[in-house]
N, C-alpha and C positions, 0 to 999 in steps of 0.2 A: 504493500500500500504506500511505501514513502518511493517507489520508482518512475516516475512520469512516465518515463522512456519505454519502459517494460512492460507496464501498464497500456501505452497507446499501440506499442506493435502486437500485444496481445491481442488488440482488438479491431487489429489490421487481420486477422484470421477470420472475424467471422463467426467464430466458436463462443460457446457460455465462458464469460468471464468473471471469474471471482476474486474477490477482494479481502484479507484479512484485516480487520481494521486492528488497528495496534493504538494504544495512548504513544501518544511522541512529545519531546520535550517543548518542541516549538512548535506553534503552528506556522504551515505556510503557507498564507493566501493562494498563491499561484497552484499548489496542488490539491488542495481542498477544493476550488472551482474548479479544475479539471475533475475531481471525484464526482462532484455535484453534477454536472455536465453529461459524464459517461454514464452515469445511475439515470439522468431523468432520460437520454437516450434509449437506456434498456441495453448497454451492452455490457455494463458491469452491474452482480449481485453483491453485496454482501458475503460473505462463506458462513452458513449457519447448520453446518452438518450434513446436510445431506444435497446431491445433485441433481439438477435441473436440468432442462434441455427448452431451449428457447433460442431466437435469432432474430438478427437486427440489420442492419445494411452496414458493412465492413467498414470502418474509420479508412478513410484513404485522403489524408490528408496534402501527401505530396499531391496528387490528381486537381485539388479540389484548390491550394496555394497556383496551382501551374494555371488554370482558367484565370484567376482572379487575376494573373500578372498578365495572362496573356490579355484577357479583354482592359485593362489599365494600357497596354501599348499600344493597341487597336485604337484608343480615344488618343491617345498620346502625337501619333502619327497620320490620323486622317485629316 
């Protein structure tokens, strides 16, 4: 739960993804809103014992960064 990175390529797969939530000594904004984010999405649970089987539309966030820059150069140059 404290890996952003680990976290987001997990759910670059597609699969049920679960979460151990752990007390941590700090919080940090930045990955507490990603938590927030992935959960109200539906592609991360909780881990509360037992396993689910559910699905959601792949994180593909390189994809999704590459439109946004591409349609910013599209305006940029017409």
């Amino acid at each position: 739960c404290d890996s952003a990175s680990m976290l987001s390529e997990a759910c670059f797969t597609g699969k049920p993804v679960y979460c151990l939530e752990f007390k941590t000594r700090s919080k940090k904004p930045r990955l507490a809103n990603l938590h927030q984010s992935l959960y109200a999405e539906g592609m991360v649970r909780p881990w509360r014992g037992t396993f689910d089987q559910w699905s959601y539309t792949p994180l593909d966030e390189a994809r999704r960064v590459a439109q946004i820059l591409k349609e910013k150069h599209t305006h940029v140059f017409v």
